[in-house]
N, C-alpha and C positions, 0 to 999 in steps of 0.2 A: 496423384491424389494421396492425400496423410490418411492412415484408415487406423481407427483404434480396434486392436484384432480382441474382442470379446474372450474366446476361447482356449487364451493360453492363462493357463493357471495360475504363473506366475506374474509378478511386478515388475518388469526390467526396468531396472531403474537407471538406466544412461537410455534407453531406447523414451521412457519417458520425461526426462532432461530437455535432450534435443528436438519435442515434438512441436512445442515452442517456435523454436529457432526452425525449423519446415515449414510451420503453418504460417510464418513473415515472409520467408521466402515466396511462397506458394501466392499467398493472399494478402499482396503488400495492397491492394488498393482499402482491405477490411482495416487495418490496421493505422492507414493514414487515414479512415476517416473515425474511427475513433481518436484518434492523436486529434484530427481538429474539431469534435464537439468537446474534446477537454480543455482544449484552448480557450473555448468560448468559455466555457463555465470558469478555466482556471483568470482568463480573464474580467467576467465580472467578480469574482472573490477579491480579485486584488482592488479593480476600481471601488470594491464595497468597502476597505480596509480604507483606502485613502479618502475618499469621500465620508465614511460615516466614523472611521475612526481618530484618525487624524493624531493630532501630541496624546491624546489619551491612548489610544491603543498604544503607541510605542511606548508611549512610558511605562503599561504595564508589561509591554514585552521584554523591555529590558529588565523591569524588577522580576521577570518570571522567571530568568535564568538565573538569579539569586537565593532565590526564595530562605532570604535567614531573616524576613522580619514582613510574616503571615498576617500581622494586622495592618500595614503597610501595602500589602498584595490586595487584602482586601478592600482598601481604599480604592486602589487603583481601578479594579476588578468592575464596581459598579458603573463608573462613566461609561469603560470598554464593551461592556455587557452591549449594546443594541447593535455595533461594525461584527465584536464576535459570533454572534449568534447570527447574524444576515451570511458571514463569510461557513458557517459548519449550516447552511440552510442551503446554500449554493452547493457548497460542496458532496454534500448529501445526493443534492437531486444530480447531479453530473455522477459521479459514483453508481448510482441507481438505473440510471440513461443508459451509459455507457459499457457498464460489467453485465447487463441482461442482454443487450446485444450481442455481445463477445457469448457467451453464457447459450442462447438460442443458437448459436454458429457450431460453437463446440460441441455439442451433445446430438447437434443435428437434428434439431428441432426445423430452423430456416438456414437457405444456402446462401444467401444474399443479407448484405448488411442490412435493419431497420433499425427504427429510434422510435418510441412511442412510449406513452405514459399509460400504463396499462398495469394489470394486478403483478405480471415478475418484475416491473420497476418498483411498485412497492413493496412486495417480500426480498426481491435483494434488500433496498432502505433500509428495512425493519431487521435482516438479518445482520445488517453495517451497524446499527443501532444497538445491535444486542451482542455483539463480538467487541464494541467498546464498552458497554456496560461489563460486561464478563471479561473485560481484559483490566478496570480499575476496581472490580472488587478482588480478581485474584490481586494485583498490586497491593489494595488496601491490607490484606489478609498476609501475605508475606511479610508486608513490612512490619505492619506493628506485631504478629509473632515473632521474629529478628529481633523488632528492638524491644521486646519485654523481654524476651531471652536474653540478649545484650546486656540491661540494665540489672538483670537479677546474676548472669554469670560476674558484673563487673564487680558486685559486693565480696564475691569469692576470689575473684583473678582478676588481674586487668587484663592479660594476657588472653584469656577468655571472651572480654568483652570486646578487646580489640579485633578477636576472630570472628566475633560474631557481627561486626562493624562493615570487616570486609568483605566476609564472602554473603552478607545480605543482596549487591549489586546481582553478585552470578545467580544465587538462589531466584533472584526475580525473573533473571531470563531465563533461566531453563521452564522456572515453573510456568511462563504466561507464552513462552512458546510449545512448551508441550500441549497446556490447555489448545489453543488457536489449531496447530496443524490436528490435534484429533478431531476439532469442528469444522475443519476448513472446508471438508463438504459441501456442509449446510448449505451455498448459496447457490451450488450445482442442483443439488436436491429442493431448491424456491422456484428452480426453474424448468427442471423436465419432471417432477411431479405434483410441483403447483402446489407445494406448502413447505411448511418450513417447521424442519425437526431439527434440533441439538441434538438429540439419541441417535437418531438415524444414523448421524454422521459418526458421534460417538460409537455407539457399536461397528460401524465396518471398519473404521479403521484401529480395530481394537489389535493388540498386535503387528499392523502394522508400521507403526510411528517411524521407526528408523527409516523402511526401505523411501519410503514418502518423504523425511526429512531429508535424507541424500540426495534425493532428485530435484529436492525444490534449491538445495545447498547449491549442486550442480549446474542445476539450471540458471539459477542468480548473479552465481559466482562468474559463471562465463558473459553472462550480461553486463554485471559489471563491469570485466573486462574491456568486454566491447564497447562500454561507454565511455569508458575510460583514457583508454587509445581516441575515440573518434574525437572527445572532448580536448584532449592533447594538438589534436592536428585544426582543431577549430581554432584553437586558441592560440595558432604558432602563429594562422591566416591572420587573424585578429592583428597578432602585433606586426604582422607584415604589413597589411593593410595602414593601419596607424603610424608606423613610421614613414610609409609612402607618400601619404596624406600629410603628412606632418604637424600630427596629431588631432586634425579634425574629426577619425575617428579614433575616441578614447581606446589608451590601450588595455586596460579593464574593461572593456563591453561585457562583458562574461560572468564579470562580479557582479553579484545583486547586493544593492545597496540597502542595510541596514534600515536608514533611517527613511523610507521610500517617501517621495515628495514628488511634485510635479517634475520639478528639474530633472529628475532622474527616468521620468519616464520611460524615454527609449531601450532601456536598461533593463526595466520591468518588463514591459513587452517581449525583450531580447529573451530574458531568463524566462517568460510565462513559456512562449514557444519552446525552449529547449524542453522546458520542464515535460510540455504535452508529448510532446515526442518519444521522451522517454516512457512518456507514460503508455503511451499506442503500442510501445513494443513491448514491454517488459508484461503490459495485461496476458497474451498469450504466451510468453515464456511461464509466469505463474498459471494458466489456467491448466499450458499442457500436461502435466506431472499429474495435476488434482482430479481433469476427467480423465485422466489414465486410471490413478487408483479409485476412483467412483467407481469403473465400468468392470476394473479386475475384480474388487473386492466387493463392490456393494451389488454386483449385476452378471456375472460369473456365465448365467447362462440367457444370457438376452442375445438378439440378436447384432451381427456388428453393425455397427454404426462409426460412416465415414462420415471426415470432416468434408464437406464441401470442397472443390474445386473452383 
């Protein structure tokens, strides 16, 4: 049994890394049934994209990874608006489903997986809600400071302007990941205290940014790994398969097609499933790190609380 030990002062941040990676081991039936309500949800997202969005949604997906002519975008942007908004309305409520589940396991709220639409399915939402509100205005606020800096340093120096051109990219990430992991709390604190504070989280993990960004770094990095290898050896099956077949199965099964259409079904389906999968594990690889420094730093003297068995 994974037991988060309350009482030790400290943060271990490799013992909070791999807690993750225990709690899959431990509690692989928790984790394959999250992986298939996200399937369902990552499922109807995609059938919502090809049904309601159809040549207009691609067409703005392709101008979005452009974006050098905004009124153009804009065009495009209205037709897409009703497939976009059905596809982050899906996505929202699987998010919400799914992470309060994981969320009541971890803190040890319930020992057993449930799913139900209930007030911690809406305050995660409303916490998902406001982590992307709060992640495009710090964007908005970096940027255009860079580039008014840019443009005033560029009347002095180009040289200047140029610096200020480039390191805008890095500036954004440091600054909207530092913002995120001091709030990353918040969704832990929507659900074993039944509301939802930005401060809360704010203040405990004030100070701790680093030991919590390493764990979550550690924790990732080794996930990606592992997905990485496992998607290597799927993919070698793939062309083995396909050459065996002699080519009735495609030897791109793996690639998800851009331009998604009926034709391509199988493909979509193929990728939705990897995708959930990844998603069943990697939810407890990020949660272990976060209720670790919840319970070290925001709860110090509670009592311990194990993860279920």
């Amino acid at each position: 049994m994974s037991e988060f030990n309350l009482n030790e002062p400290n943060f271990s941040l490799t013992d909070a890394a791999f807690e993750g990676f225990r709690f899959t081991r431990e509690r692989l039936g928790a984790v394959a049934a999250w992986a298939l309500v996200s399937l369902v949800f990552n499922l109807l997202s995609a059938f919502a994209a090809l049904i309601l969005g159809g040549q207009a949604l691609r067409s703005f997906q392709a101008m979005a990874n452009k974006v050098d002519d905004l009124s153009a975008l804009f065009g495009l942007l209205v037709p897409a608006l009703p497939a976009l908004a059905a596809i982050a309305i899906i996505t929202l409520a699987g998010m919400g489903l799914v992470y309060s589940s994981a969320l009541r396991i971890f803190v040890g709220r319930e020992d057993h997986v449930t799913f139900r639409i209930g007030d911690d399915e809406r305050r995660v939402a409303m916490t998902i809600v406001a982590f992307s509100l709060i992640y495009f205005a710090v964007t908005a606020v970096v940027v255009f400071g860079l580039g008014v800096a840019a443009s005033i340093s560029d009347g002095f120096s180009t040289w200047l302007g140029s610096f200020f051109a480039w390191v805008t990219p890095l500036a954004l990430f440091a600054a909207t990941t530092f913002v995120i992991v001091r709030l990353s709390l918040t969704p832990i604190i929507a659900v074993d205290r039944k509301r939802i504070s930005l401060k809360e989280s704010w203040n405990s993990t004030r100070g701790h940014f680093w030991p919590l960004m390493g764990s979550l770094i550690l924790s990732v990095g080794l996930f990606l790994i592992t997905a990485f290898l496992a998607l290597m050896i799927v993919s070698a099956l793939n062309h083995a398969i396909s050459l065996g077949t002699g080519g009735v199965v495609p030897r791109d099964l793996l690639v998800r097609p851009d331009n998604a259409d009926g034709s391509s079904l199988p493909t979509l389906i193929l990728s939705e499933i990897i995708a959930s999968i990844s998603n069943g594990v990697l939810l407890p690889v990020v949660l272990g790190p976060l209720v670790r420094a919840y319970q070290a730093y925001d709860a110090p003297d509670a009592p311990v609380t194990p993860v279920p068995a």
